[in-house]
C-alpha positions as CSV (number, residue, x, y, z in Angstrom):
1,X,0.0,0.0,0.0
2,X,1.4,3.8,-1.0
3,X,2.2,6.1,2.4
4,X,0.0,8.7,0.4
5,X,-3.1,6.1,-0.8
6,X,-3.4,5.8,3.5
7,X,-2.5,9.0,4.2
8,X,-6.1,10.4,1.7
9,X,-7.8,8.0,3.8
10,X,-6.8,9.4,7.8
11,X,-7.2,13.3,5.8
12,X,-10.8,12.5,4.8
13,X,-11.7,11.1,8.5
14,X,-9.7,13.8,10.6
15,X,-9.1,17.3,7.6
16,X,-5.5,18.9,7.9
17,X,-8.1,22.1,8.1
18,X,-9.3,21.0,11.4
19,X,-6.0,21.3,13.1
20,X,-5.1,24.6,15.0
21,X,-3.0,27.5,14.0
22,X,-0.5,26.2,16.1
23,X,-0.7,22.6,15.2
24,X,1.7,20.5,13.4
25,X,-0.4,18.0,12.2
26,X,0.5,15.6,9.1
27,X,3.6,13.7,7.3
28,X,6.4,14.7,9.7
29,X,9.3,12.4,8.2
30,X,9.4,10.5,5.2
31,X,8.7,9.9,0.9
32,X,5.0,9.3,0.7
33,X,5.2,7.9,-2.7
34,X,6.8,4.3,-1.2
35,X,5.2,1.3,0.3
36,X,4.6,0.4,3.2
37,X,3.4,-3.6,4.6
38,X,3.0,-2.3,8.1
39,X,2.5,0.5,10.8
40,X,3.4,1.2,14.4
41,X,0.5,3.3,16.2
42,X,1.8,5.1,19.0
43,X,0.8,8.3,21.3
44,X,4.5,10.0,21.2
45,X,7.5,9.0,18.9
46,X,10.6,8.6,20.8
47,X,13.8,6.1,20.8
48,X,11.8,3.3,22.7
49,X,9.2,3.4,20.1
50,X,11.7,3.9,17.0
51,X,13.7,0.5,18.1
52,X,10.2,-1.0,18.3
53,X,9.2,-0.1,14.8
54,X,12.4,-1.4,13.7
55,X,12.4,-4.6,15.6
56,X,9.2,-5.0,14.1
57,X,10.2,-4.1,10.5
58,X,7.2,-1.1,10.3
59,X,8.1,1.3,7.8
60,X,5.6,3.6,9.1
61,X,4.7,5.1,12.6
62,X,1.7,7.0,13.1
63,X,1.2,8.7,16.4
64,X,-1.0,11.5,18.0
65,X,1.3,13.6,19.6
66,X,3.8,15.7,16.8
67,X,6.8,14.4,16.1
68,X,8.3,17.4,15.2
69,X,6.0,20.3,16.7
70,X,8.4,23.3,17.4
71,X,11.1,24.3,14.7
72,X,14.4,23.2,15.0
73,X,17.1,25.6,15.5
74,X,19.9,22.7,14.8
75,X,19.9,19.1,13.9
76,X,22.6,17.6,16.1
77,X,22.2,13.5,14.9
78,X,24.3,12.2,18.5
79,X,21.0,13.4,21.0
80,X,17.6,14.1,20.9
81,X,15.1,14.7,17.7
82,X,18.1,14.7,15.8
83,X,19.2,11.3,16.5
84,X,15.5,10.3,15.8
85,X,15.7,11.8,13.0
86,X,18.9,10.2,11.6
87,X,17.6,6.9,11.7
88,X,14.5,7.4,10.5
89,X,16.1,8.4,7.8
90,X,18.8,5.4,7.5
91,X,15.8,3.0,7.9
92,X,13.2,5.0,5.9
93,X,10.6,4.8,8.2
94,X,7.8,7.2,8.0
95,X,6.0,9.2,10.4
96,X,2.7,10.6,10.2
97,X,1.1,12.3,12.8
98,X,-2.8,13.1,13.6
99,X,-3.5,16.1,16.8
100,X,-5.9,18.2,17.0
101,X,-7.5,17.3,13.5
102,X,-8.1,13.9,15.2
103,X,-9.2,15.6,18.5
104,X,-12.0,17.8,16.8
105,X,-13.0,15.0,13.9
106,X,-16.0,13.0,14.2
107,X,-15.5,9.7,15.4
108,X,-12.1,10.9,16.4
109,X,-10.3,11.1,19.9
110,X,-13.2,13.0,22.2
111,X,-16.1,10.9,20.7
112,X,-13.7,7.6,21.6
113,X,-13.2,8.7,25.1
114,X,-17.5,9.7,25.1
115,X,-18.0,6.2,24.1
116,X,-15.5,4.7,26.9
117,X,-17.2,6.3,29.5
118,X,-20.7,5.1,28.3
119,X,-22.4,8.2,27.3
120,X,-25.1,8.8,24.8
121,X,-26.8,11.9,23.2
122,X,-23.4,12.7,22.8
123,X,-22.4,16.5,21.4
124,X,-19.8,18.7,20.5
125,X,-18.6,21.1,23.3
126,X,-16.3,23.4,21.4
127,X,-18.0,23.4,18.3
128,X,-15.3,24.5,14.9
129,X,-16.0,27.3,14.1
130,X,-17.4,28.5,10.7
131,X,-15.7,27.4,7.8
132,X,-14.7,28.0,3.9
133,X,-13.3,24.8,3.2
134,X,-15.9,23.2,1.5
135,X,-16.7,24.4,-1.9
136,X,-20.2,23.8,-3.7
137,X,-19.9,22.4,-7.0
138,X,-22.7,22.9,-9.9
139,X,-22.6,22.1,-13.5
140,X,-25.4,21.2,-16.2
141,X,-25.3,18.0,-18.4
142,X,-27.7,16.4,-20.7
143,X,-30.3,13.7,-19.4
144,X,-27.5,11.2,-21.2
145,X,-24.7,11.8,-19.1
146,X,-25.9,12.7,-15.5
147,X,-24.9,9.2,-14.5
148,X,-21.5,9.4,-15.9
149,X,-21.1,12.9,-14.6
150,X,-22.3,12.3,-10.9
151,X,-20.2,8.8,-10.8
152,X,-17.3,11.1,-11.8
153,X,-18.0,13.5,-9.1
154,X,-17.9,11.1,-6.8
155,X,-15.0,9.1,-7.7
156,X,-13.1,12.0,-7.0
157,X,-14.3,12.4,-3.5
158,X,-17.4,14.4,-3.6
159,X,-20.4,14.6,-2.3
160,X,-19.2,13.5,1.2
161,X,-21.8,15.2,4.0
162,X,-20.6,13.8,7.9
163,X,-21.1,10.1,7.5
164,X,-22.7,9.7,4.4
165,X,-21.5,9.6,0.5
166,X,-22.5,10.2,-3.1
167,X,-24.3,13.0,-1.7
168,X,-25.9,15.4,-4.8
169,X,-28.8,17.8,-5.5
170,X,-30.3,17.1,-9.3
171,X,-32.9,19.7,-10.8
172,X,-34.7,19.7,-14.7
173,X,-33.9,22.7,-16.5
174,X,-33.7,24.4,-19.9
175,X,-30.2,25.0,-21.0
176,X,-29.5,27.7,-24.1
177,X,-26.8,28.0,-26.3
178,X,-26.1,29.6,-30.0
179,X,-22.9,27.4,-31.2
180,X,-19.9,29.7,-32.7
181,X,-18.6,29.0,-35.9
182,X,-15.1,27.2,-34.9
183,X,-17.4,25.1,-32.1
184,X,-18.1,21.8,-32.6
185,X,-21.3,21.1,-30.0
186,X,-22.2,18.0,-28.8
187,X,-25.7,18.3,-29.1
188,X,-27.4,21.0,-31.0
189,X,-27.0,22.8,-34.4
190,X,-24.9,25.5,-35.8
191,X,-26.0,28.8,-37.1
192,X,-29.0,29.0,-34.6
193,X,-30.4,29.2,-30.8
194,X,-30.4,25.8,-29.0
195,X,-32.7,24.8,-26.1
196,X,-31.9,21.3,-24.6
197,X,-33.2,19.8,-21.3
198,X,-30.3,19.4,-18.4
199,X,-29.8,18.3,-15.2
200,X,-28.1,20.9,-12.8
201,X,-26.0,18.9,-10.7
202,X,-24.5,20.2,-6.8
203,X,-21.8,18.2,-5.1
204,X,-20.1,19.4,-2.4
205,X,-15.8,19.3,-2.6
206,X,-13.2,19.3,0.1
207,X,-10.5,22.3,-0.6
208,X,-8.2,19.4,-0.9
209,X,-10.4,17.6,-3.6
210,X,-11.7,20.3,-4.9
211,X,-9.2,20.5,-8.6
212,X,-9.7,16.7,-8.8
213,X,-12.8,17.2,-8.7
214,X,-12.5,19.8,-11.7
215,X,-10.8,17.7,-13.8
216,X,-13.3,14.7,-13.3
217,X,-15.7,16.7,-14.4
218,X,-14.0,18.0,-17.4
219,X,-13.1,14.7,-18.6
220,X,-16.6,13.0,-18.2
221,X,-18.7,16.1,-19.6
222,X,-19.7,15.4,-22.7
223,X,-19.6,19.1,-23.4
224,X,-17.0,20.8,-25.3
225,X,-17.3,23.5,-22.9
226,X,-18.7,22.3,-19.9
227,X,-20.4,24.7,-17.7
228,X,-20.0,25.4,-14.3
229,X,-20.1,27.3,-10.7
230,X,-17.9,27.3,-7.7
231,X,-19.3,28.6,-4.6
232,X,-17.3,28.8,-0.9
233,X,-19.5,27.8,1.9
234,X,-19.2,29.0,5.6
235,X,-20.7,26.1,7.5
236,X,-20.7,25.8,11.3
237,X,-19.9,22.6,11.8
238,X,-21.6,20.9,15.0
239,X,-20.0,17.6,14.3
240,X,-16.6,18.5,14.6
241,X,-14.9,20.6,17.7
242,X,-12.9,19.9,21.1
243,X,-14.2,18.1,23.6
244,X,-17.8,16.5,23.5
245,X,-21.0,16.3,26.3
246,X,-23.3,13.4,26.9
247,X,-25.4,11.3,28.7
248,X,-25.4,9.1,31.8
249,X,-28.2,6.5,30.7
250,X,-29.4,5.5,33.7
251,X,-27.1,8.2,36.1
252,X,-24.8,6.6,38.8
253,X,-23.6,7.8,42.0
254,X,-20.2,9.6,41.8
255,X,-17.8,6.3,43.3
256,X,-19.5,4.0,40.4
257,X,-18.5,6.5,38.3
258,X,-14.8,7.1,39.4
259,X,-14.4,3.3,39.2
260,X,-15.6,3.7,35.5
261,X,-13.2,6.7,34.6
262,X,-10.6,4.9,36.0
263,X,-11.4,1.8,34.0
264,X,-12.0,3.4,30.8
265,X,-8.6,5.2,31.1
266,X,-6.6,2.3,32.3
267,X,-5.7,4.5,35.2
268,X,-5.7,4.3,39.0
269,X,-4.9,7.6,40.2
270,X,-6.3,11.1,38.9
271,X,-7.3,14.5,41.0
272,X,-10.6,15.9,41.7
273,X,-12.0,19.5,42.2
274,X,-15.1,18.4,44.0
275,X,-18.3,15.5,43.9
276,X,-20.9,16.5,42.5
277,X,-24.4,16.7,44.5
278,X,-26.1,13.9,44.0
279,X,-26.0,11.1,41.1
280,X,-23.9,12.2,37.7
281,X,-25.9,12.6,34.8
282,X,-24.4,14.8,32.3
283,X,-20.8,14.5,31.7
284,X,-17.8,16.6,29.8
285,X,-14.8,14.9,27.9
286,X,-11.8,16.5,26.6
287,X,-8.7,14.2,26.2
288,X,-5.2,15.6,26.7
289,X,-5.4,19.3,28.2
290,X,-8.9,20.4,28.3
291,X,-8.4,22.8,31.5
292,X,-9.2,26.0,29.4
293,X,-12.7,24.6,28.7
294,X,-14.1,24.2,32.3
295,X,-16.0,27.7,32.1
296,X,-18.1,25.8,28.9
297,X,-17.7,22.5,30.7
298,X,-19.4,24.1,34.0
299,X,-22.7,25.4,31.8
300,X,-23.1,22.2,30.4
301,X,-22.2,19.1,32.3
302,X,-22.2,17.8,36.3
303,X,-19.2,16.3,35.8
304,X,-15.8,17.5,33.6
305,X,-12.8,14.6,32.4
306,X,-9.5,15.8,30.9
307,X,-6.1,15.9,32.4
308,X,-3.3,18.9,32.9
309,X,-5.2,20.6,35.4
310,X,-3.6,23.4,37.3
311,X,-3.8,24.9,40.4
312,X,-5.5,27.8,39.6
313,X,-8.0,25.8,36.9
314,X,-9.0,23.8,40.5
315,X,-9.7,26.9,41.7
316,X,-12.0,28.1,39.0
317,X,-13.4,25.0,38.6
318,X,-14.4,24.5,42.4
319,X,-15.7,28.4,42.0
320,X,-18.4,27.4,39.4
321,X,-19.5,24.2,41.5
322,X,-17.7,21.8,38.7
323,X,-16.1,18.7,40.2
324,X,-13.3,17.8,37.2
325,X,-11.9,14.8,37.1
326,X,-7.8,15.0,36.0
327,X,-7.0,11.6,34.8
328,X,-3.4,13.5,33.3
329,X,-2.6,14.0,29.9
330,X,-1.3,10.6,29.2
331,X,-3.9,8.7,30.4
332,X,-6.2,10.5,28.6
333,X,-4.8,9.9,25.2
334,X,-3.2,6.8,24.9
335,X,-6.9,5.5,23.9
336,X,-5.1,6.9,20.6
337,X,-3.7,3.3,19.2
338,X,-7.0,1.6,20.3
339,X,-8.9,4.3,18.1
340,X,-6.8,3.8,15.3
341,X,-6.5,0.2,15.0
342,X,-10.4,-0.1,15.6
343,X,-10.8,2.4,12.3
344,X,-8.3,0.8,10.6
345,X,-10.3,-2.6,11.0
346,X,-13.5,-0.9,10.0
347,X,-12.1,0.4,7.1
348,X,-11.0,-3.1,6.0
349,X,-7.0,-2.2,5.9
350,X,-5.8,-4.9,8.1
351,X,-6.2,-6.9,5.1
352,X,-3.5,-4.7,3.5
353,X,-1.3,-3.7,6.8
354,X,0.0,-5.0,9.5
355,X,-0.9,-2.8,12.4
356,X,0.9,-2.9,15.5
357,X,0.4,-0.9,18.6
358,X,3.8,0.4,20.7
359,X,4.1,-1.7,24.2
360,X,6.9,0.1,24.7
361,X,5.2,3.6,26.0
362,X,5.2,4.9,29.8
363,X,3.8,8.0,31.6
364,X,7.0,10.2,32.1
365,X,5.1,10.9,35.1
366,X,5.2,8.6,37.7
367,X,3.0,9.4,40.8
368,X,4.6,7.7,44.1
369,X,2.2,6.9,46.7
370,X,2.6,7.3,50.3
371,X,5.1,4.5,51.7
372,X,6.4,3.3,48.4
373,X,9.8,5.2,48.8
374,X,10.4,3.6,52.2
């Protein structure tokens, strides 16, 4: 399988446009024109995980967390990200990495961790906010050829709406046209005004797919000069967005609920602001560092998950009567190589790649419990 035939497929689940300004999101080492037999799934690329990938012969890693996310000032190949980078190089292994794309997408990191912790009625907290990068496609084709035209369309990854495909909008219409003398129509005669019934066709287009879609079109028309109209749309998008908010179905009391946090997670330690009044109902998700979000989290939910909590969020959160739950960043978002072999499965590519998730990754934070250093 082609690095870039796999990467399409993780870009039209979790869109580069998702990420954040500040992001880093995407190929981060490596040609994406080779193939690859197998992948390494991972939440943070370090030396542990690179003599994994090579002891298991994966040519490709793909992990959450950005390999590279700040530039480099110097690439010094004896320590650090250089060193990394040297041998990913000698053993041309890929990396590939999906952040806050993945965070925001649907059916991405927060809706995993919703569906971990058993909630339902599940929405977006953060929703994205408006956007241009989808592009409304509309052209007009003889009876004859809508078929051809909207098979096209698709084939070049239109008409994708959320979860569902080969999405279109078809209306009957007139279409006019007075053929010049060096034309050569189709349909129609020269030297006078033409009147033939069309379809007018909409399909929506990523701005990544967009020109393919363009040429698609331009290739199946059977037009000489195909008509057509390109229109930016500003959508707000309630699908997408950091963090999500659902349902307790029935609600539990609050040590029912610890005990499933702490299951879901894989954890067995995390910090608390407060417990809540009486059963949990409603509850608030954002994996990784979700602190900034307890003001939304507070109007919304009884309870609040994420991790990287500070001692002034406590403090705001305890002021707004929100007990948060700080499972830490780590726990939070190794779910990632669970998520991704589960969608790789789905999608049928296990029958193409070997997918292997790193064994070799540890919290860098170790919490020491009273009496264990004695």
């Amino acid at each position: 399988m082609k690095i870039r035939g796999l990467i399409s497929q993780f870009e039209a689940w979790a869109p580069l446009s998702l990420s954040e300004s500040w992001d880093a999101s995407g190929l981060q080492v490596g040609n994406p024109t080779r193939d690859i037999e197998s992948i390494l799934l991972c939440l943070d690329v370090t030396e542990r995980v690179l003599e994994e990938a090579e002891a298991l012969k994966a040519k490709m890693i793909v992990s959450h967390h950005p390999f590279l996310f700040h530039p480099l000032t110097s690439l010094q190949t004896h320590k650090g990200k250089g060193k990394i980078i040297q041998r990913l190089l000698q053993r041309d292994i890929c990396v590939y990495s999906m952040h806050t794309n993945l965070d925001k997408a649907q059916g991405g990191m927060n809706d995993y961790a919703a569906s971990l912790l058993g909630l339902s009625d599940t929405s977006v907290m953060i929703p994205s906010p408006p956007s241009g990068s989808l592009f409304k496609l509309v052209t007009f084709v003889p009876e004859t050829h809508k078929e051809a035209v909207l098979s096209a369309l698709f084939n070049a990854g239109g008409g994708k709406i959320g979860p569902y495909e080969k999405c279109a909008f078809l209306a009957k219409g007139v279409g006019t046209f007075l053929p010049g003398k060096k034309s050569t129509p189709f349909i129609g005669e020269k030297g006078g005004l033409n009147h033939v019934d069309e379809r007018r066709i909409e399909v929506l287009f990523s701005e990544t797919t967009l020109k393919k879609g363009l040429r698609a079109l331009k290739e199946a028309h059977p037009y000489e000069v195909p008509a057509y109209d390109i229109y930016p749309l500003y959508i707000a998008d309630t699908h997408t967005g950091f963090g999500r908010v659902g349902r307790l179905s029935p609600p539990c009391s609050w040590s029912v609920f610890i005990k499933n946090v702490y299951r879901a997670f894989d954890t067995k330690t995390a910090n608390i602001t407060g417990i809540p009044d009486g059963p949990v109902k409603t509850v608030a998700i954002c994996t990784g560092s979700g602190a900034s979000f307890i003001p939304q989290a507070a109007r919304v939910a009884d309870v609040y998950v994420t991790g990287d909590v500070k001692f002034h969020d406590a403090q705001a959160a305890q002021s707004l009567g929100l007990p948060v739950i700080d499972c830490g960043h780590f726990a939070t978002e190794k779910i990632f190589s669970n998520l991704l072999e589960t969608w790789l499965v789905e999608k049928g590519l296990d029958r193409e790649l070997k997918i292997f998730k790193s064994t070799a990754e540890e919290n860098p934070l170790t919490p020491i419990l009273k009496g264990e250093d004695d």
